[in-house]
C-alpha positions as CSV (number, residue, x, y, z in Angstrom):
1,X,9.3,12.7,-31.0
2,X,6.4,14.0,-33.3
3,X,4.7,11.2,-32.4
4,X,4.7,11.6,-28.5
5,X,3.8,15.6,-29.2
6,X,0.9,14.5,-31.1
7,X,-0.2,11.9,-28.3
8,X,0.7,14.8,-25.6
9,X,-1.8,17.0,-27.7
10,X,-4.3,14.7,-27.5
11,X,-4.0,13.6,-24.4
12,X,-4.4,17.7,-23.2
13,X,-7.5,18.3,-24.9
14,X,-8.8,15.2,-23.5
15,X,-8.3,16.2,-19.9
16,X,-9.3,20.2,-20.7
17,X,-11.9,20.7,-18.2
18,X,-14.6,22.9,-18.0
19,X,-16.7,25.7,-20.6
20,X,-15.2,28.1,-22.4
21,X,-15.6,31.4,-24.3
22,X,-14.1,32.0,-27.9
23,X,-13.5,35.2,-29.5
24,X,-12.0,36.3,-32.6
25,X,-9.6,39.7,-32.6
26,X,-7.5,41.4,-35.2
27,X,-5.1,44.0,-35.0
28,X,-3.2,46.3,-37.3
29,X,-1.1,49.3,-36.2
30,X,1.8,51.6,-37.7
31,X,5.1,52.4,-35.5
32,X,8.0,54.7,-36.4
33,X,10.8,56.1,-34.6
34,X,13.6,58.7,-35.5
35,X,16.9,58.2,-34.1
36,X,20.6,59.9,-33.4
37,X,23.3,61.4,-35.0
38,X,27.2,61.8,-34.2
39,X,27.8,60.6,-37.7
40,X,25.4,58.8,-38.4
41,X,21.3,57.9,-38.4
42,X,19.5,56.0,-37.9
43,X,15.7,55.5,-38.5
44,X,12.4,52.8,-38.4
45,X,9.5,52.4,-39.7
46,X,7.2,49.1,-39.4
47,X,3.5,47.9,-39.9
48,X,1.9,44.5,-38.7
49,X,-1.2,43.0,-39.4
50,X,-3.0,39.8,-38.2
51,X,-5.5,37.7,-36.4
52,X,-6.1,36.0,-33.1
53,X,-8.5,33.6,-31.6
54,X,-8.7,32.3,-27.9
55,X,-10.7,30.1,-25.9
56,X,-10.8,29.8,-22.0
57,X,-12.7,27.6,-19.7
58,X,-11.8,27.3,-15.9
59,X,-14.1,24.6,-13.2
60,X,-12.6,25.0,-9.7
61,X,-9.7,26.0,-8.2
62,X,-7.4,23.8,-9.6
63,X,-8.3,23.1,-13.2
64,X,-8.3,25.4,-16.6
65,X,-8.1,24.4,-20.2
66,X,-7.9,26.3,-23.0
67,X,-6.1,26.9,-26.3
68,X,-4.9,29.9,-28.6
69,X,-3.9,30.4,-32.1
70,X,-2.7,33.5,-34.4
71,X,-1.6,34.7,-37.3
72,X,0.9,37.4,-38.6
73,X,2.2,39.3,-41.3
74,X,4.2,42.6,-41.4
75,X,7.0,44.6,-43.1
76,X,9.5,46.4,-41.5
77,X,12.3,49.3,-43.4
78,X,15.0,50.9,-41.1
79,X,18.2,52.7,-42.0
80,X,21.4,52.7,-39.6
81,X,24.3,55.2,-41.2
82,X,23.2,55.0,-44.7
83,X,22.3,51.4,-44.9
84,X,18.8,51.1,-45.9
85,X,17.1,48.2,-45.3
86,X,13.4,46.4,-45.7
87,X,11.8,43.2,-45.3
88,X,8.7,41.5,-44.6
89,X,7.4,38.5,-42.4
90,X,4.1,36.2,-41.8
91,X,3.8,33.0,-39.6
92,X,1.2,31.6,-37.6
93,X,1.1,29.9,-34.1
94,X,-1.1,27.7,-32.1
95,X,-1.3,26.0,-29.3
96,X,-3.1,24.6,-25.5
97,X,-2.7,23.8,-22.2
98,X,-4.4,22.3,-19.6
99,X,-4.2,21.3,-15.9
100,X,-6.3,19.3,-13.6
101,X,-5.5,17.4,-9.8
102,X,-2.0,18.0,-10.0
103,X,-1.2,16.9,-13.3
104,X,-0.6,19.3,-16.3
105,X,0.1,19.0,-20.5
106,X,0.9,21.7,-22.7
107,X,1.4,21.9,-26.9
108,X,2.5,24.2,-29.2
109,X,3.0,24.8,-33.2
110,X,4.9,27.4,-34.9
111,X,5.4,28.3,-38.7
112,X,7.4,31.5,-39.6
113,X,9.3,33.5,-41.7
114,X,11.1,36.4,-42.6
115,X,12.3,38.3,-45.7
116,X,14.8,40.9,-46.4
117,X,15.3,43.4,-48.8
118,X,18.7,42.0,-50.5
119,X,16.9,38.6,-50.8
120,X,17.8,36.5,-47.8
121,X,15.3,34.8,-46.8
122,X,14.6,32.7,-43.2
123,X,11.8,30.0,-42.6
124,X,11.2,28.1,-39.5
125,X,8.4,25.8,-38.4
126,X,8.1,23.4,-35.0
127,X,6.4,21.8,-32.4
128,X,7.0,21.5,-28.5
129,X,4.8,20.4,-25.6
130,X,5.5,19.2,-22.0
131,X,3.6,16.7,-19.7
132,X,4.1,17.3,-15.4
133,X,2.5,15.0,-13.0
134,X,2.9,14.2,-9.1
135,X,5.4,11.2,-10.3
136,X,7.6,13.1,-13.0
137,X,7.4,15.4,-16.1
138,X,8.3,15.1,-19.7
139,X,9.0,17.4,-22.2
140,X,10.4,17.2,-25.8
141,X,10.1,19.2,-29.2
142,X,11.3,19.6,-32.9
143,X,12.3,22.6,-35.3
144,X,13.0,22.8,-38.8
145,X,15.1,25.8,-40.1
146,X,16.0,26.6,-44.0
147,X,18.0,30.1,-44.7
148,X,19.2,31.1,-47.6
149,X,21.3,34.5,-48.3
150,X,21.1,37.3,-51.2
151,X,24.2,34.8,-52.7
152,X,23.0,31.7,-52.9
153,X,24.3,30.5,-50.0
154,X,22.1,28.2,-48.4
155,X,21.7,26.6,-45.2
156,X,19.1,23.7,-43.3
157,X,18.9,22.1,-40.2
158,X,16.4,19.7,-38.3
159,X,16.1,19.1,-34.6
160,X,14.7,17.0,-32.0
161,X,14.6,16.3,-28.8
162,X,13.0,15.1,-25.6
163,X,14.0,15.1,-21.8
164,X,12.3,13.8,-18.8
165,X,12.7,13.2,-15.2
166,X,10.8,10.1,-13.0
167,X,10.5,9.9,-9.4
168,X,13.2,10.2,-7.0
169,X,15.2,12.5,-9.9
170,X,15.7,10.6,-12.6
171,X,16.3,11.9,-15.2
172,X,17.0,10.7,-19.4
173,X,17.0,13.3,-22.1
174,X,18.4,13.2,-25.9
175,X,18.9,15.2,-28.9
176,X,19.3,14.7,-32.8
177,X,19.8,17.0,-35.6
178,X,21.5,17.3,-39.1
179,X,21.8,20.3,-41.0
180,X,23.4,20.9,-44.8
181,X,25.1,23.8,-45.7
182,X,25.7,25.2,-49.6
183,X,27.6,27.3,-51.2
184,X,29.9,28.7,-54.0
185,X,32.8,25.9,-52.4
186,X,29.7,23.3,-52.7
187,X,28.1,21.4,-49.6
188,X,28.0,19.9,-46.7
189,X,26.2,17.9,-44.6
190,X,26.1,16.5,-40.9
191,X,24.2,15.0,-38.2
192,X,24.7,14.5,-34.6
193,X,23.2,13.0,-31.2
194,X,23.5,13.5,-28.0
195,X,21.9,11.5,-25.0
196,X,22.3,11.8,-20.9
197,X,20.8,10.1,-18.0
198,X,21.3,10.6,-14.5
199,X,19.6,10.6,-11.1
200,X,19.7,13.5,-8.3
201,X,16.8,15.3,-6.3
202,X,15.5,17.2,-9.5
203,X,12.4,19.5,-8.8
204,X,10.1,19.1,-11.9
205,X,9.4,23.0,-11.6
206,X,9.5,23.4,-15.6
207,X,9.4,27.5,-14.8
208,X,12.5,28.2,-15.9
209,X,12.4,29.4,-19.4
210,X,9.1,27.0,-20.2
211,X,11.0,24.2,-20.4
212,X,14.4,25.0,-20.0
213,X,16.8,21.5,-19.8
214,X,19.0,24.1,-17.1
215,X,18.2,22.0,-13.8
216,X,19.7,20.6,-10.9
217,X,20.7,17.1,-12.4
218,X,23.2,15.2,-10.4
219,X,23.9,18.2,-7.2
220,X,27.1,18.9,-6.2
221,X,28.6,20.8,-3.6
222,X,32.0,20.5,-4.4
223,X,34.2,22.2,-7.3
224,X,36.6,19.8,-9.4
225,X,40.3,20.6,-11.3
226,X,40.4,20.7,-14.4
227,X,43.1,21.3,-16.5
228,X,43.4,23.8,-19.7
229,X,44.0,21.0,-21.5
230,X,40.7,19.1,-21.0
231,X,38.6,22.6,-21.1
232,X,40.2,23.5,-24.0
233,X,39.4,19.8,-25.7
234,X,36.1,20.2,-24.6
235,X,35.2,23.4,-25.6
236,X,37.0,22.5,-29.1
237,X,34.1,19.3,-29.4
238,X,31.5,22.1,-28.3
239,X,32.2,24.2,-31.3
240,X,32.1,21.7,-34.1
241,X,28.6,20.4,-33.0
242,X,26.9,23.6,-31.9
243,X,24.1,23.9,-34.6
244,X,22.8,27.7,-33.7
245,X,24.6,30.1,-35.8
246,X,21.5,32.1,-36.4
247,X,20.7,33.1,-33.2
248,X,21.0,36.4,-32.0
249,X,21.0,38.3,-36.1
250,X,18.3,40.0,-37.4
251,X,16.1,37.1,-38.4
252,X,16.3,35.5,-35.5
253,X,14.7,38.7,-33.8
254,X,11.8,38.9,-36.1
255,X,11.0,35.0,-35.2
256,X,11.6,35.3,-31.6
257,X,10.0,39.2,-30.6
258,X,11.2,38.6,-26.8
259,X,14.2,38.7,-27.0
260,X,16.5,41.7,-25.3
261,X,18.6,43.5,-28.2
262,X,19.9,47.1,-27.4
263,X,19.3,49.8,-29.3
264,X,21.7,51.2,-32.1
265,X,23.8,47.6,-32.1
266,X,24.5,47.3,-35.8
267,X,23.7,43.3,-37.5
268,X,25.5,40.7,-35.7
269,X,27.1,42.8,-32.6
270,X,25.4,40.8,-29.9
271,X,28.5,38.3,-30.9
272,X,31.3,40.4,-30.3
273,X,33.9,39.2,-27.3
274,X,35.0,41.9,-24.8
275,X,38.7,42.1,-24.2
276,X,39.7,42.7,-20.6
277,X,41.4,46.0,-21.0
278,X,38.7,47.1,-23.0
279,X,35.9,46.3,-20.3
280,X,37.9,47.3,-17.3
281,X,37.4,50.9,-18.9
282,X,34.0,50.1,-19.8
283,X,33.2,49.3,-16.2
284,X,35.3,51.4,-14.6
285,X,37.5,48.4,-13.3
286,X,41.4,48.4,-11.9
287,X,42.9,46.6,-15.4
288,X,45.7,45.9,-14.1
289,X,44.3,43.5,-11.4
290,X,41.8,41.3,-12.9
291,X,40.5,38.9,-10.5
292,X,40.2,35.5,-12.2
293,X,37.7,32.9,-10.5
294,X,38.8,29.5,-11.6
295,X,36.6,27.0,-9.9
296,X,38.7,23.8,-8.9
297,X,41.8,25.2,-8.7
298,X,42.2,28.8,-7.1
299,X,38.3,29.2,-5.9
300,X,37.1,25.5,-4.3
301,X,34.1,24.4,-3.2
302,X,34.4,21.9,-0.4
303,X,32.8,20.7,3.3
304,X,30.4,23.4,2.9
305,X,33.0,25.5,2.8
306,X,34.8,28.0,0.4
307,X,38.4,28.3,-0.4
308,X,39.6,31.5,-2.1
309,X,43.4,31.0,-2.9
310,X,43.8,28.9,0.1
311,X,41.6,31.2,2.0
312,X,38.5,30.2,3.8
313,X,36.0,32.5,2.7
314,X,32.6,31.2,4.2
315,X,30.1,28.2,3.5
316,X,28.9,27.2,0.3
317,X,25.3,29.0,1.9
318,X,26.9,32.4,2.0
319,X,28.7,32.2,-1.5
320,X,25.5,31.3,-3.2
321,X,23.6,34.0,-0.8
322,X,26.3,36.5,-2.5
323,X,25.7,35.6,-5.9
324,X,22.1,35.8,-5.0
325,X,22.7,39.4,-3.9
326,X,24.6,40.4,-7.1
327,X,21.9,38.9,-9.7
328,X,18.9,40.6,-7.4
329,X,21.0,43.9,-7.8
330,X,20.8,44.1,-11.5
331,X,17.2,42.7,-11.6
332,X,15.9,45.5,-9.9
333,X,18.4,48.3,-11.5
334,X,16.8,50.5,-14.4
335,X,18.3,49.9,-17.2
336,X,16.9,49.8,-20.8
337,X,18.0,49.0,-24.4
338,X,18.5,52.9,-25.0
339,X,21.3,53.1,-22.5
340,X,24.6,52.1,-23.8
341,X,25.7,48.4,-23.4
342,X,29.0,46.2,-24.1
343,X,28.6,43.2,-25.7
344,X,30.1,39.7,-23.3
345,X,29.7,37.6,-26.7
346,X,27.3,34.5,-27.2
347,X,28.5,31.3,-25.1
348,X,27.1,28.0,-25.4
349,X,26.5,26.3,-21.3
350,X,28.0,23.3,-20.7
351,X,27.2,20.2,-18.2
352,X,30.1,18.0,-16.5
353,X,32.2,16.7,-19.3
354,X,29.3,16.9,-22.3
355,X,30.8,17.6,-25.7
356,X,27.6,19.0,-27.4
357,X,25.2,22.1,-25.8
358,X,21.3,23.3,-26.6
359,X,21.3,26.2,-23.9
360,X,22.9,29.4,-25.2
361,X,23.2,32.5,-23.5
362,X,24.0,36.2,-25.3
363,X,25.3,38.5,-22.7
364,X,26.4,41.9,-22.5
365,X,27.1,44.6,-19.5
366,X,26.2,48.4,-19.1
367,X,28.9,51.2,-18.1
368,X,27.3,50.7,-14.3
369,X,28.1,46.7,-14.5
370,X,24.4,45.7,-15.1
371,X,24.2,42.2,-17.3
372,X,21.3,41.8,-19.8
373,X,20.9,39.4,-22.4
374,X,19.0,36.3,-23.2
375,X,19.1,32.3,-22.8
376,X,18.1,30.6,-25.4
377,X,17.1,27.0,-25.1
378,X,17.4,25.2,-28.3
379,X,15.7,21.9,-27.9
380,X,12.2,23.9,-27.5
381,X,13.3,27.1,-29.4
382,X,12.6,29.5,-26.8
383,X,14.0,32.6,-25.7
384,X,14.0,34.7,-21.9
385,X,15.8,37.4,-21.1
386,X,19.0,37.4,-18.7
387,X,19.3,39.7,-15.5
388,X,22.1,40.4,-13.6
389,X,24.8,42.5,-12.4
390,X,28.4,42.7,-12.0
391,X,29.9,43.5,-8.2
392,X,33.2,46.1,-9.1
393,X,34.7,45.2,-5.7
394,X,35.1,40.8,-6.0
395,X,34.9,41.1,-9.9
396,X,31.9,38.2,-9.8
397,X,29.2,37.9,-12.4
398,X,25.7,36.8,-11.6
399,X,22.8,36.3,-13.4
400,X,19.3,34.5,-13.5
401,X,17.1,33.2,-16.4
402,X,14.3,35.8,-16.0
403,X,13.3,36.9,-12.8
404,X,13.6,33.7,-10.6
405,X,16.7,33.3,-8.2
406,X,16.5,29.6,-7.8
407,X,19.0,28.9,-10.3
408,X,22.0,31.9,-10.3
409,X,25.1,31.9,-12.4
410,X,27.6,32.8,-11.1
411,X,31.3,33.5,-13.0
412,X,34.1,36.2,-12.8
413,X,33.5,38.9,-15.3
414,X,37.4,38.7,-16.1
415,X,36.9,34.9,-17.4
416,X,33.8,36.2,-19.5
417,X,36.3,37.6,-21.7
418,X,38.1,34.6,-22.1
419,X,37.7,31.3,-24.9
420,X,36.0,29.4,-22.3
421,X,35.0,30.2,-18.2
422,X,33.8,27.8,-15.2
423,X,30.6,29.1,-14.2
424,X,29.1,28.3,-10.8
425,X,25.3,27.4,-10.9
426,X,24.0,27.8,-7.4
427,X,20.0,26.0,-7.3
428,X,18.2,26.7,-4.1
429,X,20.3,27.6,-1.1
430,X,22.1,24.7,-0.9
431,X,23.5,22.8,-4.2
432,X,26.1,24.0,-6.6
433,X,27.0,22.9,-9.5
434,X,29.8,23.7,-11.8
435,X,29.5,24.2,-15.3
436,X,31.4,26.0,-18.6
437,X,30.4,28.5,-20.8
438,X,32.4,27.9,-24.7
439,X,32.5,31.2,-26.1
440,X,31.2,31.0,-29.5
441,X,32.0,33.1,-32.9
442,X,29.5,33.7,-35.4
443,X,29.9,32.8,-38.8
444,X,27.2,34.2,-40.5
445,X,27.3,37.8,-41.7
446,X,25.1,39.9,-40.2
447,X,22.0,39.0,-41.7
C-alpha cells in the first residue's frame, strides 16, 4: 500500500501542469472563553503557533496542480466543574493534487500528536492518496496510532487499506490491521483483514467525505428479512474487530480539528446510547408509541413499491424523496454546538452480511429533532460532519455525509436507541440499499 501511495505521489507531480507561486506564512494567535454556571464552570484557554507554505499553478480550464504543507504546535488548559486540565500538541502535514483531461491524483502525509496534563500521551502518523480517471478510480491509505495513558496502559495499532472501482462498476477493496494492547493484566495482540469485490453501476464521484468507501456497490431496490438472530451474530463479529476506540475523546479532537463536538459535553459523552423513554422527552415524542422501522420485515422495499405493515405506502422514488426532505430539513436548520444536544451514541455502518466496518458515524439529536454528528471513515482517517433531522410525525431519521443528498440515511429514531438498527441508504433517486448500524461502547476512559 505504501508502495502504490508513493507511485501515486509521483505519478501527481509528474502530471502537475502549469507555473506556480509559492509563499511562506506563519501564524500565532491567543483564544479564551469563559463559560456557565448551575453548579458548575467551566473555562478555556489555548495558544497555537506554526507555519505554512503553498504553491499553486493553473493552465486552462481544466488543469491545476499544486501542493501544501504545514506545521503546528500549541497548548491548550480548560477546566469543566473543577477538573483542571492542560496539554500540548505539534504535527505537521503535507500534501498535492493535481488534475488534467479528465484524469486526477491526490497525496497526502500526516504526523501528529497530542499531550495531556496527567501524562497520556497520543501519536499518529499516515499517508492517503487517490487516483480518478475516465475508466475508474483508486484510492488507498495507511495510519499508525500508539497511546499511552497516565497508568501505563498502552495501546498500538497499524492500518491499511486500498479500494478501487474499474469500468462498468467494479469494484475490489481490502483492509489489514493489528493493534497490541498493555496493561497491568499484561498484553495482547491481534490482527485482522478484510477484503470485498463486487460489480454494480458505481459512480467514481469520490466527493463524499474525500474518499469515503460509503457508495452505491451492488444497488438494490428491494429490502431483505433478517432475523435477530443473524443481526445479532453479526453485530457480535462487528464488535470484536472494530479497531477505533479512540475516536470521538479528546485526543482524537485535537488530531482531527473538523470534527462537530458540542459544547459543555464532558470526556467521552459523544458515546453515550439514548434510551427511548429518555429521548421521547428529549424530543418531545408520544413514548408510549414508538414507531419501529424494521426494513425486511414490517417496512419492505419491493416492485418499486413500499410496504408499511402490509400497507402500500408509495414507490421506492417517493420514500427516498421523503428521506430527502427530512435530511434537507436539518441541513438548513440553525443549530450550533452551544445549543443543547442528546447524544445517539457511536455506531459502526455495516454492508450486506460484512463482519468487520471502517465507516463510523457519532450522532446525536437537539430538543427540536435536528441530527449532527460526524462520519468518520477509517481506512483514510478522515472526518465530515453529519446533517440531518428527525420528522416527529413518522419517527424517521435522515441524515447526509456533509451537505450532499445523493447518499441519505435513512433509519427510525426509535431503532437508534437500540444494540443494532437497519438503516436505509437511498443513492440518487432511484437505488436503495439496506445496511446496519452496530452500536458501539467505548472502552477507553475519557481521555
Amino acid at each position: 500500500m505504501k508502495r502504490w501511495l508513493l507511485f501515486a505521489a509521483v505519478g501527481m507531480l509528474t502530471c502537475a501542469i502549469g507555473g506556480g507561486e509559492a509563499d511562506g506564512r506563519g501564524f500565532g494567535g491567543f483564544r479564551g472563553g469563559g463559560g456557565w454556571g448551575g453548579g458548575g464552570s467551566w473555562g478555556h484557554s489555548s495558544s497555537f503557533s506554526g507555519s505554512r507554505s503553498e504553491s499553486f499553478g493553473r493552465s486552462g480550464f481544466d488543469s491545476f496542480g499544486g501542493s501544501r504543507s504545514s506545521s503546528f504546535s500549541g497548548s491548550r488548559s480548560s477546566s469543566y466543574g473543577g477538573w483542571n486540565h492542560s496539554s500540548g500538541m505539534e504535527g505537521s502535514r503535507s500534501g498535492g493534487f493535481a488534475s488534467s483531461g479528465g484524469r486526477s491524483a491526490g497525496y497526502g502525509s500526516y504526523d501528529r500528536s497530542f499531550t495531556g496534563s496527567r501524562g497520556g500521551s497520543v501519536s499518529a502518523s499516515g499517508e492517503r492518496g487517490y487516483a480518478a480517471g475516465p475508466r475508474g478510480a483508486v484510492a488507498g491509505g495507511s495510519r499508525d496510532v500508539t497511546a499511552t495513558g497516565p497508568e501505563g496502559r498502552s495501546y498500538s495499532g497499524s492500518r491499511e487499506g486500498g479500494y478501487a472501482v474499474g469500468p462498468y462498476g467494479r469494484s475490489v477493496g481490502g483492509a489489514e490491521g493489528s493493534r497490541t494492547v498493555s496493561g497491568a493484566r499484561g498484553t495482547a495482540s491481534s490482527s485482522w483483514q478484510s477484503a470485498f469485490a463486487g460489480s454494480g453501476h458505481m459512480s467514481t464521484d469520490f466527493g463524499l467525505a474525500h474518499y469515503s468507501s460509503v457508495g452505491a456497490v451492488h444497488s438494490s431496490y428491494a429490502t431483505a428479512f433478517r432475523s435477530h438472530g443473524q443481526a445479532y451474530a453479526q453485530a457480535g463479529f462487528v464488535r470484536n474487530g472494530f479497531g477505533y476506540y479512540n475516536c470521538f475523546h479528546t485526543g482524537f479532537y485535537a488530531l482531527h480539528p473538523n470534527c462537530w463536538t458540542a459544547a459543555g459535553w464532558a470526556a467521552g459523552y459523544a458515546w453515550t446510547a439514548a434510551t427511548w423513554d429518555s429521548l421521547a422527552s428529549w424530543c418531545s415524542l408520544p413514548a408510549a408509541a414508538p414507531i419501529t422501522y424494521n426494513y425486511g420485515d414490517n417496512v419492505v422495499l419491493q416492485d418499486n413499491a413500499v410496504y408499511v405493515n402490509g400497507q402500500d405506502v408509495g414507490t421506492t422514488q417517493q420514500y427516498t424523496q421523503q428521506a430527502a426532505t427530512i435530511a434537507d430539513a436539518g441541513q438548513k436548520a440553525e443549530a450550533t454546538p452551544e445549543q443543547e444536544w442528546k447524544p445517539l451514541g457511536v455506531f459502526a455502518l455495516v454492508q450486506g452480511d460484512q463482519t468487520s466496518s471502517n465507516n463510523v458515524f457519532q450522532l446525536a439529536v437537539s430538543k427540536d429533532g435536528i441530527i449532527r454528528g460526524n462520519y468518520y471513515d477509517g481506512v483514510m482517517d478522515v472526518t465530515t460532519p453529519v446533517y440531518g433531522s428527525v420528522d416527529k410525525k413518522t419517527q424517521r431519521a435522515a441524515w447526509t455525509i456533509g451537505k450532499k443528498n445523493d447518499r441519505v440515511f435513512d433509519a427510525g429514531i426509535e431503532n437508534l436507541t437500540k444494540e443494532d438498527a437497519p438503516v436505509l441508504v437511498h443513492i440518487g433517486k432511484d437505488k436503495v440499499q439496506q445496511w446496519m448500524l452496530v452500536r458501539m461502547q467505548s472502552k477507553k476512559d475519557g481521555n
